[in-house]
C-alpha positions as CSV (number, residue, x, y, z in Angstrom):
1,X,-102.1,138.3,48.3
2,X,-98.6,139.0,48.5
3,X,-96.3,136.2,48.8
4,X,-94.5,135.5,52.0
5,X,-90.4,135.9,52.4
6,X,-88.7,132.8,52.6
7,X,-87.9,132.9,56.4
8,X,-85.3,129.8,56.1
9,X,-81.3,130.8,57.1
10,X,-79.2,129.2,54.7
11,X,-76.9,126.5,56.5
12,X,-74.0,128.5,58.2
13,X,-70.1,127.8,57.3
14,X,-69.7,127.7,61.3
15,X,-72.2,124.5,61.6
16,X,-70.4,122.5,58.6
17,X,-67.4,123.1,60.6
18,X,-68.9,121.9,64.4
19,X,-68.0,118.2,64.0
20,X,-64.6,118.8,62.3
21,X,-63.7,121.4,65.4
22,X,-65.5,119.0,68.2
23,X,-63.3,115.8,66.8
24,X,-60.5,117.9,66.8
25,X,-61.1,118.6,70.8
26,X,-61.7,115.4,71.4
27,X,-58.6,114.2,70.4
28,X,-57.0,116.9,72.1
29,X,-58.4,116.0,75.5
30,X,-57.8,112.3,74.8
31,X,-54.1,113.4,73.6
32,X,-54.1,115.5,77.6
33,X,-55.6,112.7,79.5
34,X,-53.2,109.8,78.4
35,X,-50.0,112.1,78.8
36,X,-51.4,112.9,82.5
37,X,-52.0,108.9,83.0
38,X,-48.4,108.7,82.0
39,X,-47.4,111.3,84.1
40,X,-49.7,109.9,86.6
41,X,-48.1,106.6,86.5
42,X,-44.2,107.9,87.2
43,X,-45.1,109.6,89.8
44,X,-47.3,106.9,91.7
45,X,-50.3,108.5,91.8
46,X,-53.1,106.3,91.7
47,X,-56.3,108.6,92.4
48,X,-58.7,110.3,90.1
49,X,-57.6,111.9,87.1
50,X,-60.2,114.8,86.5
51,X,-59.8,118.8,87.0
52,X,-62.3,119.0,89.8
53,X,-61.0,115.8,91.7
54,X,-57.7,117.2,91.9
55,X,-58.2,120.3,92.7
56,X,-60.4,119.1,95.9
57,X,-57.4,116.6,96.6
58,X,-54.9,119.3,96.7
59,X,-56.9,121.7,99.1
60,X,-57.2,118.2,101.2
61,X,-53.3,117.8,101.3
62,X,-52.2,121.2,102.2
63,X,-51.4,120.6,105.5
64,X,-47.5,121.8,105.1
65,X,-46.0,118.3,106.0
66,X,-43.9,116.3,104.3
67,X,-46.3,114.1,103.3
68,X,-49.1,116.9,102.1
69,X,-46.1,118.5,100.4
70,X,-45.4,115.7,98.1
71,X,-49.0,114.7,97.6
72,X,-50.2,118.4,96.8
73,X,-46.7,118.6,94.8
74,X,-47.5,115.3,92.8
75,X,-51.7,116.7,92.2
76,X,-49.9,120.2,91.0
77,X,-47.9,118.2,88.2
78,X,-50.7,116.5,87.1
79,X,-53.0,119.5,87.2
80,X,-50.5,121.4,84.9
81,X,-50.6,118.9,82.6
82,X,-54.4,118.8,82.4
83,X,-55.1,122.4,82.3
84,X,-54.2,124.6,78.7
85,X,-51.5,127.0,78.5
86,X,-51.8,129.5,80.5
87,X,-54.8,128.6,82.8
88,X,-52.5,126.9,85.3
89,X,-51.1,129.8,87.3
90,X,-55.3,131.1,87.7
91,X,-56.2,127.7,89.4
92,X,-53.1,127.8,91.6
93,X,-53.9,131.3,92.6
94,X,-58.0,130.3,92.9
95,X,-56.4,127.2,94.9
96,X,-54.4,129.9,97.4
97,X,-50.9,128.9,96.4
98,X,-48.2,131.3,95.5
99,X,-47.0,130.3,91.9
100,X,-43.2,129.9,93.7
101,X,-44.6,127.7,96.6
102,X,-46.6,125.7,94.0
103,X,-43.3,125.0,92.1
104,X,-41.3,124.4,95.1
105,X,-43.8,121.4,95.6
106,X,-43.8,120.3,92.0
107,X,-40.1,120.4,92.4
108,X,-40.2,117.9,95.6
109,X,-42.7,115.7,93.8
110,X,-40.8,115.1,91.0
111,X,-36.9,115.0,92.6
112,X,-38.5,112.2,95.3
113,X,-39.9,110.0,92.6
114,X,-36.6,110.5,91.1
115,X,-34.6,109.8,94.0
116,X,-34.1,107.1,96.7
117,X,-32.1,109.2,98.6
118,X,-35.1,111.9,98.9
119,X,-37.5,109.2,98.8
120,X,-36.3,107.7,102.1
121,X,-35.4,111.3,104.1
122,X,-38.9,112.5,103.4
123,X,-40.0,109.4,105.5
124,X,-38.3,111.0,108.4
125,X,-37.5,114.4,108.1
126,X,-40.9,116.0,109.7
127,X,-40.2,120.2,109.0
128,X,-41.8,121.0,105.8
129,X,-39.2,124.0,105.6
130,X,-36.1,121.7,106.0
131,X,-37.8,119.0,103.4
132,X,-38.1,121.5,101.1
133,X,-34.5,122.9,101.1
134,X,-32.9,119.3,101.1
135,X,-34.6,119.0,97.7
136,X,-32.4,121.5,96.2
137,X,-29.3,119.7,97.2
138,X,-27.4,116.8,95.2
139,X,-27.6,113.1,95.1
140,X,-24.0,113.1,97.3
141,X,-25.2,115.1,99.8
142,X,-28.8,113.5,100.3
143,X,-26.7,110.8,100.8
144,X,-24.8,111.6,104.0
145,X,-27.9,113.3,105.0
146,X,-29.7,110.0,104.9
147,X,-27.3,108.1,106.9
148,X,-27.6,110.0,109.4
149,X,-29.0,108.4,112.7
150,X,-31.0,111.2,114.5
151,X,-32.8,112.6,111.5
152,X,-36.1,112.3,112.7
153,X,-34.9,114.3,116.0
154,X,-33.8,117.2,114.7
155,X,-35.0,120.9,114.2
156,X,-35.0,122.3,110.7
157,X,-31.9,124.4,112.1
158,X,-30.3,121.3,113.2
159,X,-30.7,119.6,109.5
160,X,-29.5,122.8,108.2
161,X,-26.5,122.6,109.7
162,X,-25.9,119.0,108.7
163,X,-26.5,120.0,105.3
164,X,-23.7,122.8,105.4
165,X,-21.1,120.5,107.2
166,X,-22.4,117.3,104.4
167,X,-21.4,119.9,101.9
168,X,-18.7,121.4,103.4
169,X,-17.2,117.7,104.1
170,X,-18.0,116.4,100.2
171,X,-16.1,119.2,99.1
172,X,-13.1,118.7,101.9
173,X,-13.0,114.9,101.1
174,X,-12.9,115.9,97.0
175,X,-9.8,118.1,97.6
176,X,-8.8,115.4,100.0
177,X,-8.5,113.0,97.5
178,X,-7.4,115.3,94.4
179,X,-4.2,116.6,96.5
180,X,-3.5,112.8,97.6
181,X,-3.9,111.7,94.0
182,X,-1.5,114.2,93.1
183,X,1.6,113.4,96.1
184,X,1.2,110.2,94.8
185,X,1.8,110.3,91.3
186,X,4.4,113.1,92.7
187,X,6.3,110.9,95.0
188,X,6.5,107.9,92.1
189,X,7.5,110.0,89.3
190,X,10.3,111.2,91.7
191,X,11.3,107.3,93.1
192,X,11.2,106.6,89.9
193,X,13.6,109.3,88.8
194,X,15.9,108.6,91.6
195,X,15.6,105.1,90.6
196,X,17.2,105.6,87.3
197,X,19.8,108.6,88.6
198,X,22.9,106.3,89.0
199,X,24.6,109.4,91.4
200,X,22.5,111.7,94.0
201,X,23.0,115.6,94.0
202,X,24.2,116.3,97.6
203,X,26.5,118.8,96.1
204,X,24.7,121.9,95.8
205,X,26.1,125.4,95.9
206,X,25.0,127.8,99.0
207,X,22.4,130.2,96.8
208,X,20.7,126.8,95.1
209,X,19.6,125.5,98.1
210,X,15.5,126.4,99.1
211,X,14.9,126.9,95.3
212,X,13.7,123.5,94.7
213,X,11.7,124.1,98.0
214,X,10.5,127.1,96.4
215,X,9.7,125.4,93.4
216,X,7.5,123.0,95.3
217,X,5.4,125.5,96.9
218,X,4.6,127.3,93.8
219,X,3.4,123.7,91.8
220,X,1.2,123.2,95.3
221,X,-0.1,126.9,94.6
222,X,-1.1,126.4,91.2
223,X,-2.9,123.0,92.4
224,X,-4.7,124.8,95.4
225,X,-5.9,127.3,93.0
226,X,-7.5,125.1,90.2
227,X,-9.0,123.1,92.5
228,X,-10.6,126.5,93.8
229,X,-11.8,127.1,90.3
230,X,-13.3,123.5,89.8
231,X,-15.1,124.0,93.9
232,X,-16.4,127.5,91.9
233,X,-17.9,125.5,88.7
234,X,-19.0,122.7,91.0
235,X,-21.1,125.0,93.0
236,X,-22.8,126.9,90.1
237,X,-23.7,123.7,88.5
238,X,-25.5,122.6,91.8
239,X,-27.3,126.4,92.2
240,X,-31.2,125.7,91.6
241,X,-33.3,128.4,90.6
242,X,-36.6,129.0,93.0
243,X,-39.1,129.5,89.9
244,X,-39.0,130.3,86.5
245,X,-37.9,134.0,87.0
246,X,-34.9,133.6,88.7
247,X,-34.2,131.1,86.0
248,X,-33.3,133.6,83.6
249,X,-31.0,135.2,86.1
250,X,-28.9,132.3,87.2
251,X,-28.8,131.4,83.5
252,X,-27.2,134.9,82.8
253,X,-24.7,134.5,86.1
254,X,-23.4,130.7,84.9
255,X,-23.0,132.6,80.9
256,X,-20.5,135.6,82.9
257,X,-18.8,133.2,85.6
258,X,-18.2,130.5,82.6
259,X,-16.9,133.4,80.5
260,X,-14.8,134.7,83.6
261,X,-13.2,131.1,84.4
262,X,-12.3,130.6,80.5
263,X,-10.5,133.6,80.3
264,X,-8.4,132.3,82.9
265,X,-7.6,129.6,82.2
266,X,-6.9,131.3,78.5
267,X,-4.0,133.3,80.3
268,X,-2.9,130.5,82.5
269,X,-2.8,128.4,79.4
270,X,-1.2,131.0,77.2
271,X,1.5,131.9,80.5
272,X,2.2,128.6,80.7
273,X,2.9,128.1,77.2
274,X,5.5,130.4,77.5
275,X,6.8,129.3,80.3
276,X,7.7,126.1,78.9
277,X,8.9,127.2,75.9
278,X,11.6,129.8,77.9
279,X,12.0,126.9,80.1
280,X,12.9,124.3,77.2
281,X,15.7,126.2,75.9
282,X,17.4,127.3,79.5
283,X,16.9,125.4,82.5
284,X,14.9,122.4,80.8
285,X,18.4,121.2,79.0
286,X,19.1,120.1,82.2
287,X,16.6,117.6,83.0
288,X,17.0,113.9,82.3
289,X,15.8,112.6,78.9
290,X,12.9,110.0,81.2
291,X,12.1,113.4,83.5
């Protein structure tokens, strides 16, 4: 009788290696799960912390308020953080969320727990639209926004309008200021000139006078026009891309305006210079030693 074939598999590489690739998961989701508590924690969130209970939490807060915007906004953070790479933007679209809507409220959760300012208007602003674009604005601006009296009355054209003239205003009031600063370290550098000038020119010849008038107006120029350039960096730095896309662009347009506004100020620099040095060996022989 012939002898039967050993019918036993030899033990497989792939099953020595199950518990080594099962602890290393484990520690993986454990490694997931506390950096979403933390997460979880700074943004106030105090419900479940599983896939499937956050998924039914955000189709329960998508009512488009303010309220369901944060909420949903807050569940979106923590459901990135919980799902791998790449999986995300599926359950957002299974969820029937745009990717740039669901970053717009991940954006609003995460700038209110940041911010008092937000924190308090998102209590009484009540157009989701309106809500969402005040989250793109800065800390000085959410501020004249909040102390505002008739918030909770008005249309989201109404608090778009109060957002233009807030900004408008800020960057008014900053010129304001600057062009004040400036007369008044203008007028004390010259009272304290005339201080020191034991005679006063009242002397001038006919064709000298309106040059120093002239003069004047083209320091004011120069002042208008750099604090132009600074209203210009100002407002790039405060530009917000809408999703990660644009990202990439508004990166590349802050790289060519930054290169544009130091190549001017290169050849103002460098005009200037010269400037001064022409100016040193003419007209600038004139001045007093303490000008």
């Amino acid at each position: 009788m012939a002898r039967k074939a050993d019918t036993a598999t030899p033990e497989s590489t792939a099953t020595e290696l199950a518990p080594a690739v099962v602890a290393e998961s484990r520690l993986a989701l454990a490694t997931v799960n506390a950096q979403a508590a933390e997460l979880a924690t700074q943004l106030g969130y105090e419900g479940s912390l599983t896939v499937g209970a956050l998924e039914d939490e955000i189709r329960f807060y998508q009512r488009r308020t303010v309220e369901a915007i944060l909420e949903t906004g807050k569940r979106l953070l923590l459901l990135k953080e919980m799902t791998p790479h790449g999986e995300f933007t599926q359950r957002v679209e299974m969820l029937g969320l745009s990717e740039r809507t669901a970053r717009r409220f991940m954006q609003a959760a995460a700038k209110t727990a940041k911010s008092a300012n937000l924190a308090v208007l998102s209590t009484h602003v009540k157009s989701a639209s309106a809500f969402l674009e005040l989250v793109t604005h800065d800390e000085d601006t959410l501020k004249d926004i909040a102390e505002l009296d008739d918030i909770d009355r008005m249309s989201a054209g109404e608090l778009r309008a109060a957002l233009r003239d807030a900004k408008q205003n800020a960057e008014t009031h900053g010129q304001l200021l600057a062009s004040k600063d400036a007369k008044i370290n203008e007028l004390d550098a010259k009272l304290t000139k005339h201080k020191k000038l034991k005679v006063a020119v009242t002397d001038w010849p006919e064709r000298f006078k309106g040059l120093m008038d002239q003069a004047d107006l083209a320091r004011r120029t120069i002042e208008n026009q750099i604090g132009a350039l600074d209203a210009i960096r100002a407002a790039a730095m405060e530009d917000e891309a809408a999703d990660e896309a644009e990202e990439a662009s508004l990166q590349r347009a802050r790289e060519t305006l930054a290169a544009n506004i130091a190549s001017s100020m290169a050849r103002l620099t460098a005009a200037l210079d010269g400037f001064g040095s022409v100016f040193e060996k003419t007209l600038g022989a004139f001045a007093p030693e303490e000008a």
